[in-house]
C-alpha positions in Angstrom: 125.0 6.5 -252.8 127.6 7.6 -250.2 125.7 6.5 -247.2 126.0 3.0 -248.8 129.5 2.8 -248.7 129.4 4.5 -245.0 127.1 1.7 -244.0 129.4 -0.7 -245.6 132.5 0.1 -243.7 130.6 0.2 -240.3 131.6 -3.5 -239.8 135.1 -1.8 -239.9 134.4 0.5 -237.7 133.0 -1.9 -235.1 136.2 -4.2 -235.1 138.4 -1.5 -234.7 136.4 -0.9 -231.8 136.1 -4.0 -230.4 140.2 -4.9 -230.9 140.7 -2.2 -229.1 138.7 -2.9 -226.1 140.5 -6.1 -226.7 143.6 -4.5 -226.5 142.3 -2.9 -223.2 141.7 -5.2 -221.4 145.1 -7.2 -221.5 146.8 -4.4 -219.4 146.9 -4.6 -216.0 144.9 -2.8 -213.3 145.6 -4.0 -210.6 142.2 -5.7 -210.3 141.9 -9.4 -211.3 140.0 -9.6 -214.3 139.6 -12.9 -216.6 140.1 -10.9 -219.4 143.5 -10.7 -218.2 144.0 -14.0 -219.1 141.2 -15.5 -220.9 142.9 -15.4 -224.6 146.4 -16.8 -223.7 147.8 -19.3 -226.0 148.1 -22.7 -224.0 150.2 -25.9 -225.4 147.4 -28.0 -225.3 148.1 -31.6 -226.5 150.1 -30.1 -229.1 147.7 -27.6 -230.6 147.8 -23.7 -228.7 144.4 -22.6 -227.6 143.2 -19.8 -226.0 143.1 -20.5 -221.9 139.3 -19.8 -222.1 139.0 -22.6 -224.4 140.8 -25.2 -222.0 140.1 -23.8 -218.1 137.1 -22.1 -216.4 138.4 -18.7 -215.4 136.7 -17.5 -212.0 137.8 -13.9 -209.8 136.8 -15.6 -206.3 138.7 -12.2 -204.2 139.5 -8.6 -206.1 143.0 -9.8 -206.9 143.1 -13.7 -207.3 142.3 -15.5 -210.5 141.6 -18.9 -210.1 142.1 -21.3 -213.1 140.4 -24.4 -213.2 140.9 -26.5 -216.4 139.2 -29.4 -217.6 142.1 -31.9 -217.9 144.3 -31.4 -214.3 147.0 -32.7 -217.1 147.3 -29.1 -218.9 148.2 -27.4 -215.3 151.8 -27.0 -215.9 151.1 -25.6 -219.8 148.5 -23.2 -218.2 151.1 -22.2 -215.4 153.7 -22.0 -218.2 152.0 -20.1 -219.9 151.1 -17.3 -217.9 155.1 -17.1 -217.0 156.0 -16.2 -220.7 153.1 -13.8 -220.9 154.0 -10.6 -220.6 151.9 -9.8 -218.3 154.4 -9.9 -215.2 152.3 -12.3 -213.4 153.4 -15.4 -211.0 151.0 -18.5 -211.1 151.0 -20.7 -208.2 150.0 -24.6 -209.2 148.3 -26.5 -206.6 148.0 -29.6 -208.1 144.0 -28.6 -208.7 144.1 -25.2 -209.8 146.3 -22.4 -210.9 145.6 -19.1 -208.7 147.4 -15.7 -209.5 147.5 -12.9 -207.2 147.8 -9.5 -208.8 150.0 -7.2 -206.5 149.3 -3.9 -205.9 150.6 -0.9 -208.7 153.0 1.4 -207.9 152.4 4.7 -209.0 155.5 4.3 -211.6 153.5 0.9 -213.0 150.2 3.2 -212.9 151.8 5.9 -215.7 153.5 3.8 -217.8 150.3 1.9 -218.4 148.7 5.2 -218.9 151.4 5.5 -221.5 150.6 2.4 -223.1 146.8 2.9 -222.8 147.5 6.5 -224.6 149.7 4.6 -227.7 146.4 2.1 -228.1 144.1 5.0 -228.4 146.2 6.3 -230.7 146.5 3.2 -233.0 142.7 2.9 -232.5 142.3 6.5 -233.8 144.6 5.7 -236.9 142.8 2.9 -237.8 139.5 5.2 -237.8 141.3 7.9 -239.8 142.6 4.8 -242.6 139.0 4.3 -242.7 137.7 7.4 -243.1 140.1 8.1 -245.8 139.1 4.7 -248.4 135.2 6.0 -247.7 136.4 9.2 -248.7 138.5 8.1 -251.9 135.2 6.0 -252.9 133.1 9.2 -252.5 135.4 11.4 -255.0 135.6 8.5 -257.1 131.5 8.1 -257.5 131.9 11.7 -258.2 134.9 11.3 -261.1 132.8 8.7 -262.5 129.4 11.0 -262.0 127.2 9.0 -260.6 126.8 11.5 -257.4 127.2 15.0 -257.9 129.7 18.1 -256.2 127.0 18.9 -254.0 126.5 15.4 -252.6 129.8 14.8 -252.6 130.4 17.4 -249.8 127.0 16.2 -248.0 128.6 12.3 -248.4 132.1 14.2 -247.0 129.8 15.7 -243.8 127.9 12.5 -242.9 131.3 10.4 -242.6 132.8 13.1 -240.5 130.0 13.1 -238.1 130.4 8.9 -238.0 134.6 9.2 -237.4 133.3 12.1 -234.9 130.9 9.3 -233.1 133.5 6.3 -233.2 136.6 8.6 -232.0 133.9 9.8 -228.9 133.4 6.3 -228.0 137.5 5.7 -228.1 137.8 8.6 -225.9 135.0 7.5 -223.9 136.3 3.6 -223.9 140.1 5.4 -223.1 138.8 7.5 -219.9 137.0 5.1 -218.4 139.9 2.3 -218.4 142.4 5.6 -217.0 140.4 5.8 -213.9 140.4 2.1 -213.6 144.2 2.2 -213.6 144.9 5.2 -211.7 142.3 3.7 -209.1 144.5 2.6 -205.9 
């Protein structure tokens, strides 16, 4: 009975996950990446879209984005809107393209996005632990309303422990690798 409602909330589990890879992959590491960009919102004939949706997004060098879109029309909403990003970056329009060269980070830059990475984690963690705590207020209930008993209660209370124990792994995991990325010069 519990291991239902732990298999229920695995689809939880896996979008906390993926958000905050998601999350990840917006700060900078001094590497281009398209995932840098890919999900900024572009004024695009009225209607915002993400950039993926309206630009091919190629890394032609290790720190130049190029940005090709489909209509050359949208280059100045594209170059707009990677200037009030917050991402710091400076787009150069061509009249064809947009290309964006990520400069070098300073060891200051490098630990305050270690910072930032840290708070993420953190937020990823507390979604895991709001999680954990629903399955486990489902679990006591099945047990108020004795349909499982004390003893499989505490079983139920083991297996989700070991699941928060696996999904906070891989956030560590996920968290370390994207530190060495960032403190890579």
């Amino acid at each position: 009975m519990y291991s239902e409602i732990i298999n229920k909330k695995q689809t939880e589990f896996e979008k906390t996950l993926e958000h905050f890879k998601e999350d990840l992959n917006q700060l900078r590491t001094g590497r281009a990446s398209a995932a840098l960009v890919e999900n900024l919102s572009v004024d695009y004939y009225g209607a915002k879209s993400p950039l993926k949706q309206v630009a091919s997004i190629s890394i032609p060098e290790p720190r130049t984005i190029v940005i090709s879109p489909w209509d050359k029309g949208s280059l100045v909403n594209i170059e707009a809107a990677i200037r009030e990003s917050q991402l710091n970056l400076n787009p150069m329009n061509d009249g064809q393209v947009v290309r964006i060269n990520i400069p070098a980070l300073d060891e200051e830059r490098r630990k305050e996005l270690v910072k930032i990475l840290n708070q993420k984690t953190e937020d990823a963690k507390i979604n895991i632990r709001r999680i954990r705590e629903e399955i486990w207020n489902e679990i006591q209930q099945l047990e108020k309303e004795g349909k499982i008993g004390e003893d499989e209660k505490f079983i139920g209370k083991d297996k989700l422990q070991e699941v928060i124990d696996s999904q906070n792994k891989i956030i560590e995991e996920v968290k370390e690798k994207r530190e060495r990325e960032i403190m890579t010069v």
